[in-house]
C-alpha positions in Angstrom: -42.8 32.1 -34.8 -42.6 29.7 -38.1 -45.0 31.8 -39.3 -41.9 34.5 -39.3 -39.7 32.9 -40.4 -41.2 31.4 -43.1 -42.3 35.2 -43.9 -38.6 35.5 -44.1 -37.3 33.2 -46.9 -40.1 33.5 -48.6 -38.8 37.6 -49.1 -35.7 36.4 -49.8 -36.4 33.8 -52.5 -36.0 36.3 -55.3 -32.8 37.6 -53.4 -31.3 34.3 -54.3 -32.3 35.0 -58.7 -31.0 37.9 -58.6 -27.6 37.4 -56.8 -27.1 35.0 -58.7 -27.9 36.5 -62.4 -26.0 39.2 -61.3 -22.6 37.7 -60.7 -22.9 34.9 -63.5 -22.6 31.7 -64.0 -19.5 31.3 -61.2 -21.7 32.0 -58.9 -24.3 29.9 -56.8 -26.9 31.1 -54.3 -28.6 28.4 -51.6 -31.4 29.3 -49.1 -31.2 27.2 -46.2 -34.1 26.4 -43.6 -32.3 24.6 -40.5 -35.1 23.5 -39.1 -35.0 20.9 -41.6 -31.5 19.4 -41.7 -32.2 16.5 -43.7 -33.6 19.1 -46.7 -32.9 22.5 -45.7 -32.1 23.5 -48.9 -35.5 25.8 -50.0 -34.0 28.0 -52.7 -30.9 27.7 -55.2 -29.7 29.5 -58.5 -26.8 28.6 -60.1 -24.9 25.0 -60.2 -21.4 25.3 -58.3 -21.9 22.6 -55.8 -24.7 20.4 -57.6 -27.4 20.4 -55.1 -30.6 20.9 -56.1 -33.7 21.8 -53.7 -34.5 19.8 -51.5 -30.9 18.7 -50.8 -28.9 18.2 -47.5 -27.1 20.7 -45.4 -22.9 20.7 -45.5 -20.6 20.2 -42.4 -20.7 24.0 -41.9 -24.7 24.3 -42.4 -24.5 21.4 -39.3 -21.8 22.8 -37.3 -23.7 26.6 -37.1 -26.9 24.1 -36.2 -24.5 22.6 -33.5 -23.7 26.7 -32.6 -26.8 27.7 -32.2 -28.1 31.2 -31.0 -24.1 31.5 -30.5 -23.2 31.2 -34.4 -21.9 33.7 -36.4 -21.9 34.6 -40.1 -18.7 33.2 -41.9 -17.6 35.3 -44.7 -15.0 34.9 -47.5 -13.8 31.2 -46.8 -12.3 29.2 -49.3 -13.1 25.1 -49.0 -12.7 22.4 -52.2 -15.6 20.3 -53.5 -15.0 16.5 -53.4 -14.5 16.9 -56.8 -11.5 19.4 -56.6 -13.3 22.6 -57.2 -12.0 25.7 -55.7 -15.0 27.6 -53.9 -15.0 30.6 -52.0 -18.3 31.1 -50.2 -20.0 33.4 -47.6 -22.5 31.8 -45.1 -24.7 34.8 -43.6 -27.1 33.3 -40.7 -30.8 34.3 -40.7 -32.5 35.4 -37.5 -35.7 35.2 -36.4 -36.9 39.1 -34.0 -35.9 36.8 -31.3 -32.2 36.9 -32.2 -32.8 32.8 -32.4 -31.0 31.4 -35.8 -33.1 29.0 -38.1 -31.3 29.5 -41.5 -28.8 31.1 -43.4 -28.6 32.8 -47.1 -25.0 31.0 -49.1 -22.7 32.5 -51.5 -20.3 30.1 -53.3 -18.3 31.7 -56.2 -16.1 29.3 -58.4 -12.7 30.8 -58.0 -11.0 27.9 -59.7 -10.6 29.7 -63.0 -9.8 32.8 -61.5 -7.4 30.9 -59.5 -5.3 29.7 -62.2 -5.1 33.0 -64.2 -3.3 34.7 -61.0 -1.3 32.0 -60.5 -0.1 32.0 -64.2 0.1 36.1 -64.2 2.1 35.9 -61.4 4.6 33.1 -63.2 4.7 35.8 -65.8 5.6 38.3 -64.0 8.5 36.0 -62.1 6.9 37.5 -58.9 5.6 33.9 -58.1 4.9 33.5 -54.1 4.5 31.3 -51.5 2.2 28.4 -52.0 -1.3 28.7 -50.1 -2.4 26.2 -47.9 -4.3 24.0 -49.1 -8.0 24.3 -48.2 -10.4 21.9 -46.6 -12.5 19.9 -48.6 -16.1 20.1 -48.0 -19.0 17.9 -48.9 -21.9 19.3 -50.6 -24.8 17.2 -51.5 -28.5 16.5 -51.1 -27.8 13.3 -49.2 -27.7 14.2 -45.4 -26.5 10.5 -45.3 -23.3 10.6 -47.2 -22.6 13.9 -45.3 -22.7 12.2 -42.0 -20.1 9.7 -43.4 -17.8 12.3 -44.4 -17.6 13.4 -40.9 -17.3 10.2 -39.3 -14.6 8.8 -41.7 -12.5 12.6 -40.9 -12.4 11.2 -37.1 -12.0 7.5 -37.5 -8.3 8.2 -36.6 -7.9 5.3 -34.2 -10.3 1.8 -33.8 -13.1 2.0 -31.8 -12.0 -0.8 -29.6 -8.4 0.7 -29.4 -9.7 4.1 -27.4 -10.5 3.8 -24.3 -13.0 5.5 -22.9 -12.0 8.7 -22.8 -11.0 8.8 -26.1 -14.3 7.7 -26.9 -15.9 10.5 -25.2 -13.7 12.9 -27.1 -15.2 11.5 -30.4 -18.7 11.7 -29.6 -18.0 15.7 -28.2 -16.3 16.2 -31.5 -19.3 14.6 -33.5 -21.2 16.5 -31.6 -19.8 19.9 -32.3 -20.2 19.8 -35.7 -23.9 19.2 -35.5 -23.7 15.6 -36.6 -26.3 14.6 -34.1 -28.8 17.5 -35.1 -29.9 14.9 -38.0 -32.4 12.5 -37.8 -30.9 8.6 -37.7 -27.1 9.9 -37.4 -27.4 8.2 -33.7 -28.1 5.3 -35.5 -25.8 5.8 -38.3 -22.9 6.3 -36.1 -23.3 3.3 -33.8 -23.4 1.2 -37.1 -20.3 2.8 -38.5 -18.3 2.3 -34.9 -19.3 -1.4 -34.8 -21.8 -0.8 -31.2 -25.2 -0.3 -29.9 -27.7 2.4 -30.0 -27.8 2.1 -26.6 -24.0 2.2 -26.4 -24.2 5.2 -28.5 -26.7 7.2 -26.6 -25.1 7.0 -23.3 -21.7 8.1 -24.9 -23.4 11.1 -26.2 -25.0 11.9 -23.0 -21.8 11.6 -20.8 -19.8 13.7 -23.4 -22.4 16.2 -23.2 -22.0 15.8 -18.6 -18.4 15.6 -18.5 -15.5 17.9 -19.4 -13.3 17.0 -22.1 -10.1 14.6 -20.2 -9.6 12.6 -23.1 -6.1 11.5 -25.6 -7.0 14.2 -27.9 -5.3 16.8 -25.2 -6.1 19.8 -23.2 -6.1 22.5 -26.0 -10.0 22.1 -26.0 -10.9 22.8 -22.8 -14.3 24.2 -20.4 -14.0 27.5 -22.3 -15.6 26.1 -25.7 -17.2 23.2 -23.9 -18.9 25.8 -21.8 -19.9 27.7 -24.7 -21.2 25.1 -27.1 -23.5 23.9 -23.4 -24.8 27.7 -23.3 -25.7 27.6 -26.9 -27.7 23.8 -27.0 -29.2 24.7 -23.8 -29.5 28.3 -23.6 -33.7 28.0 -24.6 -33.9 30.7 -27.4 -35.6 28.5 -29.5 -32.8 28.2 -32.6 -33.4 25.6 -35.7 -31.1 22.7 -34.3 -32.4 22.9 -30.7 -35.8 20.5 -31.5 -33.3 18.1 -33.6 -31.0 18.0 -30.3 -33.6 18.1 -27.8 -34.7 14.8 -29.3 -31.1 13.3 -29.0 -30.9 14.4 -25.1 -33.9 13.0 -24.4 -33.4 9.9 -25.9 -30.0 9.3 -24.5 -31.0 10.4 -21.2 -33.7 7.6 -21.4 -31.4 5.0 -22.4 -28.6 5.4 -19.7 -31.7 6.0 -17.1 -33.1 2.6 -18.1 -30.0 0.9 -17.3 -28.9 -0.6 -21.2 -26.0 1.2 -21.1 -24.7 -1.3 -18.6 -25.3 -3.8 -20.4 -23.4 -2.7 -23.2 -20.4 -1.9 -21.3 -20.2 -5.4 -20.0 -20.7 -6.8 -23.2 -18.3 -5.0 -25.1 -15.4 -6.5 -22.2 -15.6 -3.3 -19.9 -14.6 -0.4 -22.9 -17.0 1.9 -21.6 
């Protein structure tokens, strides 16, 4: 099957050139392989984000990881660079003839420009409308690391020590959603960022991943996405991010097996 799919980008490497020749200098092209978070970028033409190959995923590359055999192409979203550049992009998933998802072919168009001329057309005109809503910013870069702590500082809403447990849950599931955990070391990462164990950290994943959502967030999110997101980790069609979070499940069920989670609840005063 990698044999496939590397069949696969390798036809679509000159895809990427000519896209991108064709609509100018506005316009970036990345390959992704998400079998390789950490550097799935395999292919790029054009410099709209900055990444080069060999770079990092974004939060959407990890959340259609997080999808799985259940993601679907996003097309025509607008986001914002860290750096305040307007991008409107098109993220089309690549399949493998088992229907199982393992990469994904990215448009991103600077709009900024183009942006600016409407807006002042439209002052001429004195047909000036509503103001759009402002879009969400998105990290690109070819640090996996730094994207990680993007996501964790966009949910650090309340102290660790201040949510109780499930509140803490609720994080984890929400880390988990976006595909945070698909990355090699972001176990680790996180527990340093929240101030507890690995241990800690691996049972909270694996009960988040047991239990329905209960937690202070509310009820909006209930066992109809939970449900889904549990058919597409564990469905078994073989998709990119399901060896990253195999190795997570494993892992945590071996810590709360081997009874260090415990521990860690008693030492952190009964939190857990």
């Amino acid at each position: 099957m990698d044999a496939e799919r590397d069949a696969i980008l390798a036809a679509l490497r000159p895809v990427v050139d000519g896209i991108a020749a064709t609509f100018g200098p506005v316009c970036e092209v990345v390959l992704h392989d998400y079998r390789r978070p950490e550097q799935s970028v395999v292919a790029l033409a054009g410099a709209v984000t900055g990444r080069s190959v060999g770079g990092a995923m974004s939060q959407i590359g990890l959340r259609m990881v997080a999808r799985g055999d259940e993601a679907a192409d996003e097309l025509n979203y607008v986001t914002r660079t860290d750096t305040g550049k307007l991008v409107k992009s098109s993220t089309m998933l690549l399949r493998d003839s088992s229907g199982a998802v393992f990469g994904a072919l990215c448009v991103n168009v600077d709009v900024g420009a183009a942006s600016e001329v409407h807006a002042l057309l439209g002052a001429l005109a004195g047909i000036g409308g509503a103001v759009p809503a402002e879009p969400p910013v998105t990290t690109f870069g070819d640090d996996i690391d730094s994207v990680v702590d993007v996501m964790l500082d966009a949910h650090r809403h309340q102290s660790w020590a201040l949510l109780d447990r499930a509140g803490r849950l609720d994080l984890f599931r929400s880390l988990d959603e976006r595909g945070v955990f698909a990355v090699r070391r972001a176990i680790e990462q996180v527990a340093g960022r929240l101030g507890i164990s690995r241990a800690s950290a691996y049972s909270y994943l694996s009960q988040s991943r047991k239990q329905p959502l209960t937690g202070s967030r509310g009820g909006g999110r209930d066992g109809s996405r939970d449900g889904g997101r549990d058919g597409s980790r564990e469905g078994g069609r073989g998709g990119a991010g399901e060896g990253a979070r195999g190795r997570v499940r494993d892992a945590a069920g071996d810590w709360a097996n081997d009874g260090d989670a415990a521990r860690d609840r008693a030492n952190e005063g009964g939190h857990s």
